[in-house]
C-alpha positions in Angstrom: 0.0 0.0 0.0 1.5 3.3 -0.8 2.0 6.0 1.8 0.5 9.5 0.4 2.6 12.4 1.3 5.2 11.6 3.3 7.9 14.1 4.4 11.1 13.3 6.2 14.1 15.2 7.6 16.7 14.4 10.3 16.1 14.7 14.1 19.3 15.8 16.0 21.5 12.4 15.0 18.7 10.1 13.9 15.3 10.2 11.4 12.5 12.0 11.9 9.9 10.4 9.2 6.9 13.0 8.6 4.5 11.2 6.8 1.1 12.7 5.3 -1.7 12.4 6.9 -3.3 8.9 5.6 -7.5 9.9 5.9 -9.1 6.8 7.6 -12.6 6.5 9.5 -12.4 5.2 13.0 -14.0 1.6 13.7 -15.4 1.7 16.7 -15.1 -1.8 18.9 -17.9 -3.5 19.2 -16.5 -6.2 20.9 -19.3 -7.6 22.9 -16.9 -7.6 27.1 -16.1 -3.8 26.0 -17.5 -1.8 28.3 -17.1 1.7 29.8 -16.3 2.9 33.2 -16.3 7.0 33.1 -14.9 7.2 29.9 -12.8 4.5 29.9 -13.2 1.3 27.8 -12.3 -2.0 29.8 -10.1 -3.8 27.4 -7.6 -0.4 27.4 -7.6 -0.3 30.7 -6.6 -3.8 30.6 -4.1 -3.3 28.3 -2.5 -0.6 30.0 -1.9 -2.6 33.3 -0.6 -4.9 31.4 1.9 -2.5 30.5 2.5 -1.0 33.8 3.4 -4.9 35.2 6.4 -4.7 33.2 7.7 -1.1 34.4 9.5 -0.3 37.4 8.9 2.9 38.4 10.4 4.1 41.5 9.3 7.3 42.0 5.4 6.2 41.8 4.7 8.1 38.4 2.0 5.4 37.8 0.4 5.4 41.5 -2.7 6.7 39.8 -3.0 3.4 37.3 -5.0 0.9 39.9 -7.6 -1.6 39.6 -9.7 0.6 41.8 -9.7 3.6 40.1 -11.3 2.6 36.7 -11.6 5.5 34.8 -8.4 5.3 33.0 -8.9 8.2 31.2 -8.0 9.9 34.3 -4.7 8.2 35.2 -1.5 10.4 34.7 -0.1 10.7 31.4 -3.5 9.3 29.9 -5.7 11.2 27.7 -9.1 10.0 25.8 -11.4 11.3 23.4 -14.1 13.2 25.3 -16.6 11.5 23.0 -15.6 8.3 22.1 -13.3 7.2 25.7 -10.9 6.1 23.6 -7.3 6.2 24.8 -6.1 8.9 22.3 -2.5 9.6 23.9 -0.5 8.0 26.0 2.9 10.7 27.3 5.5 9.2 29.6 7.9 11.5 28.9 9.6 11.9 32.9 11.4 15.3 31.5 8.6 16.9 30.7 7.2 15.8 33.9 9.0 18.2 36.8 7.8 16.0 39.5 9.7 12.9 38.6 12.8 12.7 39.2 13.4 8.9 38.8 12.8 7.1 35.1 10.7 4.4 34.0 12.7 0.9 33.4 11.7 -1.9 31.9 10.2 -3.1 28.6 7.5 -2.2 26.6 4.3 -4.7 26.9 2.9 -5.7 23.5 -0.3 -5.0 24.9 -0.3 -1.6 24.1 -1.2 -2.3 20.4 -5.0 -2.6 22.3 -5.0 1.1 21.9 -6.6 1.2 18.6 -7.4 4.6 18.4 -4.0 5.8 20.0 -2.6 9.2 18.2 0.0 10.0 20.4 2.7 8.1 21.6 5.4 9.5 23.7 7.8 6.9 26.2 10.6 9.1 25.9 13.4 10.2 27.8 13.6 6.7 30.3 15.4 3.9 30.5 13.1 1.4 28.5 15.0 -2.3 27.1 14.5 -4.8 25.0 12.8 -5.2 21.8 10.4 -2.8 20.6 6.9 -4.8 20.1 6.3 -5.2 16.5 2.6 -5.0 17.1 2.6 -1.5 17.5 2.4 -1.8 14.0 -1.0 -2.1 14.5 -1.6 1.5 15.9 -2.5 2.5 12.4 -4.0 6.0 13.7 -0.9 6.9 15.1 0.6 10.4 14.3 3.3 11.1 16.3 5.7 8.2 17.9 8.3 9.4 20.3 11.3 6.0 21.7 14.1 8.6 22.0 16.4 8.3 24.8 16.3 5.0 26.1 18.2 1.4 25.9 16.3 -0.5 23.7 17.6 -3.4 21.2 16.6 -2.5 17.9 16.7 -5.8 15.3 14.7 -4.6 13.4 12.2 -2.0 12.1 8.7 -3.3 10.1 6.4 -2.1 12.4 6.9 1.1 11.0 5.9 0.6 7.5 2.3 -0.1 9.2 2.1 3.6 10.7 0.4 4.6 7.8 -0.9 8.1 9.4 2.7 8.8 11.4 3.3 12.2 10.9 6.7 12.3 13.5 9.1 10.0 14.5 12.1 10.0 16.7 14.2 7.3 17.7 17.5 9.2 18.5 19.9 7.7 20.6 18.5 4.5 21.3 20.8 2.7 22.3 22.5 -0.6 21.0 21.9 0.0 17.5 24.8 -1.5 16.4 22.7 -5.1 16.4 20.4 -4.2 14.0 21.3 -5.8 10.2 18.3 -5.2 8.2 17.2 -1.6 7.5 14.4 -0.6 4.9 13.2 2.3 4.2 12.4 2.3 0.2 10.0 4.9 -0.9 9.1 6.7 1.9 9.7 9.8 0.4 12.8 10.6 2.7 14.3 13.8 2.5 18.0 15.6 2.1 21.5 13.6 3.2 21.9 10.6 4.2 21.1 10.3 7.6 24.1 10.7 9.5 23.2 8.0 12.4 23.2 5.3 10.0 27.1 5.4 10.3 26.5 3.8 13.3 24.7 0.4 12.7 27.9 -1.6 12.1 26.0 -4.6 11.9 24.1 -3.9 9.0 23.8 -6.4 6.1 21.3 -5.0 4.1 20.6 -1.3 4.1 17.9 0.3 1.2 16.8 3.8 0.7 15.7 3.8 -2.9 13.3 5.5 -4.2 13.4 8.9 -2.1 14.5 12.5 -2.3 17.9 11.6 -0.8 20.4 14.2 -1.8 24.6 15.4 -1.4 26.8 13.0 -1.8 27.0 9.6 -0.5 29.5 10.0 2.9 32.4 8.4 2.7 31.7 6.9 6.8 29.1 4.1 5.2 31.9 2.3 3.9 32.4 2.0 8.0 29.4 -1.4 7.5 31.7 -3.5 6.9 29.3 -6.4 6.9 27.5 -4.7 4.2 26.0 -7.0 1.9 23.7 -5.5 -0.2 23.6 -1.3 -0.8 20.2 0.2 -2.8 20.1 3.7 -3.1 18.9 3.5 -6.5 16.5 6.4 -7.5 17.5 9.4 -5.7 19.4 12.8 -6.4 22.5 11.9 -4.6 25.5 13.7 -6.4 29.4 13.2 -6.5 31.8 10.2 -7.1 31.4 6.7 -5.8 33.6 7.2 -2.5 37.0 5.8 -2.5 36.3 4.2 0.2 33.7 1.5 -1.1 36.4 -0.4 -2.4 35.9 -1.8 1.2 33.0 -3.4 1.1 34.7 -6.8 0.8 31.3 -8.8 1.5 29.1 -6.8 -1.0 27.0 -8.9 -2.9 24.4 -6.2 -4.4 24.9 -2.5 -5.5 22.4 -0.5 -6.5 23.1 2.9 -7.5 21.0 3.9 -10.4 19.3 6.7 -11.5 21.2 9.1 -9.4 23.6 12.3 -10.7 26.5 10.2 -9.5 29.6 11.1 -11.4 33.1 10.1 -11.9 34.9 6.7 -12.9 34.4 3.7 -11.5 37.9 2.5 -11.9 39.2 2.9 -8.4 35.5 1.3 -6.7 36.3 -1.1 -9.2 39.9 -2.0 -8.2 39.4 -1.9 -4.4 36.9 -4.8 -4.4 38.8 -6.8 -6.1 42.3 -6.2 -3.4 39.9 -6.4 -0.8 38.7 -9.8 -1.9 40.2 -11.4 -5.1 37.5 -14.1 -5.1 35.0 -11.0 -5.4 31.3 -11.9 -3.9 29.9 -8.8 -6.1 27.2 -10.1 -8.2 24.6 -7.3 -9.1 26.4 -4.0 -10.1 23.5 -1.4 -11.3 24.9 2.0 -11.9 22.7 3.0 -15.0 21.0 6.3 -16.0 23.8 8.2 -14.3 26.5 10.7 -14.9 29.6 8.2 -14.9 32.4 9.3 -17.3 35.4 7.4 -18.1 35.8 3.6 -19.7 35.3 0.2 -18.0 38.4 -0.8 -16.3 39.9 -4.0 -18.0 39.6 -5.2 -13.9 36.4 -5.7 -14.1 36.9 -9.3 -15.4 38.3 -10.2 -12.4 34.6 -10.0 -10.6 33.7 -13.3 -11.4 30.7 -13.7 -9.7 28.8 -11.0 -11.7 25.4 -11.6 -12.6 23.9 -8.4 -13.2 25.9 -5.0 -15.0 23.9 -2.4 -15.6 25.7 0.8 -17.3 23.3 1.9 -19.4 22.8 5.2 -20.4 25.9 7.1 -18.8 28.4 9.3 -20.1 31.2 6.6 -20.2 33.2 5.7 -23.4 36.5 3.8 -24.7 36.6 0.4 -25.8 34.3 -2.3 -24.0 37.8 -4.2 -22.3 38.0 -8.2 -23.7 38.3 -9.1 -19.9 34.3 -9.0 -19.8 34.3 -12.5 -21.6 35.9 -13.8 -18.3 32.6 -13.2 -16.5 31.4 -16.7 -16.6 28.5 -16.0 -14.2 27.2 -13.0 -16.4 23.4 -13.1 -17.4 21.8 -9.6 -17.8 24.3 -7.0 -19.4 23.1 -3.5 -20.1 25.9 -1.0 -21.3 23.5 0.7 -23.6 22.9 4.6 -24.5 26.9 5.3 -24.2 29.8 6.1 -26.4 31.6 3.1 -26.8 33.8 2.5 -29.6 35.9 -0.3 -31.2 34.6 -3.9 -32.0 33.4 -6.4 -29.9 35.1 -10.1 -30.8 34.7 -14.0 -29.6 36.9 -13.0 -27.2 34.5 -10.4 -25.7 32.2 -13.8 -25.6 34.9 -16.3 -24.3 33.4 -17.7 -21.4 29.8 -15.9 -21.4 27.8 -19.4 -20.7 24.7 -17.9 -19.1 24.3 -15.4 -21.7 24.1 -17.4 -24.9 22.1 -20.5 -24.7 20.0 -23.0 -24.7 17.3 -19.6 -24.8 17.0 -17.0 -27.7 19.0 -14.5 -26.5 16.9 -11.5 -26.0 19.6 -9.2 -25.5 20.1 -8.7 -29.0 17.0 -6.8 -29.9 18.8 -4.0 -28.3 21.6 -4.0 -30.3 20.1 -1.3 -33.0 23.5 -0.8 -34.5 24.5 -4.1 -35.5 25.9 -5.2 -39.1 26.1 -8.9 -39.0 25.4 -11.8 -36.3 26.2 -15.0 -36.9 25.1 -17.4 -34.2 26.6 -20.8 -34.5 27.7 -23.6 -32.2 26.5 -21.9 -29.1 24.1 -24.0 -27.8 20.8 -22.0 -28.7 18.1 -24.8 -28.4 14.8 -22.3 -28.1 12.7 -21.9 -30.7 13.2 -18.5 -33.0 11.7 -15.1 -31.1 8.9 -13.3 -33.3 10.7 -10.2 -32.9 14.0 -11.8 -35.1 11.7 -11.4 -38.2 11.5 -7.5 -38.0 15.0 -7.4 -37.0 16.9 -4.9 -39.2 21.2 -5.3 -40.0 22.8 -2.1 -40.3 
């Protein structure tokens, strides 16, 4: 499901997600045990002793949250709909709170994901741990989301893609970080540089911004996720070389880089994964439809378990470099739309297995400039494409 409108910008070290408003109608419970006590429904004030069982609070901020006094809507920090009773916001934030002087501590109960109509969300500034529920995902008229400042261990983040009306987010320095290895955020419409705090989730394996309004450069400090395995920043307006320092990534399987104003040569990116790790695990390489200049580094044979090399439609040139015939695990070549010159041989072919045979390849429809093809002894054992009829020889 898209997300209309979403804006984004960076809170202090971290992200701060604003995200349109996402117009819904409220659906009332009708849950036959629901029922009210002031204003207060019974299965939220349920849910929010359930929450308070596991937090210690030892300056008595929650004195007020007791079996006896059912009117939840009246408990500190509470607020409901004056209409409705529904639990509307829910702020434990013991610094805006002079009269505490001690934080909460403990973990968050997955039971709060009962407060279906919850807008506000605010547990900052205490010393929560653990996991952050994944069924707050569920709180799907939640606007504004507030974890900063405490000791959770984030593993990962999907609840969030389920906040379709968050309008504010902030998760800055929550701590232990460095665990989580999975981080998507595709096409949430994020905004501006990279975020900065990114640097700091060594353990990432995947990380994927694409599709947003990211834009600068790409910092040099990523190349500091070492464990990196796959990098999509694909559709952005990031500007600026490739870093230098990406010749790093030693355990890079996937790059994805496309449709950005990246410029610059790819020579030295090129170079550095192959010293970094000879037997190179690079396998998708997708740097089309940007502003690359320069020629393909004869090196680039030596990435022999390259699947997928997208260059299309760049400002590169020179001579396509013999070595690609060495890429026996090549299957979807694009180096369209560019100013290549000199002639491609059997030795450009030498070793290409996956990309001739036993199908029709379809590559070659693209290849709008070609004066003769002869296609013999290669395996081809698909019947003859439709399209080879209307194929014109220059």
């Amino acid at each position: 499901m898209a997300i209309p409108s979403i804006q984004s910008a960076i809170l202090l070290s971290f992200l701060v997600l604003f995200l349109g408003p996402y117009l819904q109608t409220a659906k009332l419970c009708s849950c036959s045990d629901d029922h009210k006590v002031g204003n207060c429904h019974s299965i939220e004030r349920l849910a929010l002793l359930d929450f308070k069982k596991g937090v210690e609070d030892p300056s008595n901020m929650l004195s007020s949250w007791r079996l006896d006094n059912e009117d939840c809507c009246k408990w500190h920090g509470v607020g409901c709909n004056n209409v409705t009773g529904y639990v509307k916001e829910l702020d434990l934030n013991t610094i805006k709170d002079l009269e505490q002087t001690t934080r909460l501590r403990g973990g968050i109960s997955p039971a709060l994901a009962q407060l279906k109509h919850l807008k506000y969300l605010d547990l900052s500034e205490n010393y929560f741990e653990g996991r952050i529920p994944q069924q707050l995902g569920n709180l799907s008229h939640l606007h504004h989301l507030d974890l900063s400042n405490n000791r959770f261990s984030i593993q990962e983040l999907q609840f969030l893609y389920h906040l379709t009306s968050l309008e504010y987010l902030d998760l800055v320095a929550i701590l232990n970080f460095t665990t989580l290895q999975s981080l998507d955020l595709s096409a949430t419409e994020i905004q501006g540089p990279i975020p900065k705090a990114i640097e700091q989730m060594t353990s990432l394996k995947t990380l994927r911004l694409g599709v947003n309004d990211l834009t600068g450069p790409i910092p040099d400090v990523l190349a500091n996720l070492t464990s990196l395995q796959c990098l999509d920043l694909e559709h952005n307006h990031l500007e600026g070389p490739i870093p230098l320092s990406f010749g790093a990534f030693c355990k890079l399987k996937e790059l994805y880089l496309s449709r950005n104003n990246i410029s610059g040569e790819i020579t030295e990116f090129v170079n550095g994964i192959y010293l970094c790790r000879p037997n190179s695990l690079l396998e998708i390489f997708n740097l089309g439809h940007t502003k690359l200049t320069g020629y393909i580094p004869y090196s680039l044979g030596n990435l022999k378990s390259l699947r997928i090399l997208h260059l299309q439609e760049t400002s590169m040139n020179g001579a396509i470099p013999k070595s690609l015939g060495q890429l026996s695990e090549l299957e979807f070549p694009d180096l369209s739309l560019n100013a290549w010159d000199g002639e491609l041989t059997e030795d450009h072919f030498a070793n290409l297995a996956n990309l001739i045979g036993p199908l029709f390849p379809s590559w070659l429809r693209n290849l709008n400039q070609l004066g003769i093809i002869v296609l013999e002894n290669i395996g081809i054992s698909d019947k003859i494409p439709n399209w080879l009829a209307s194929f014109h020889l220059n």
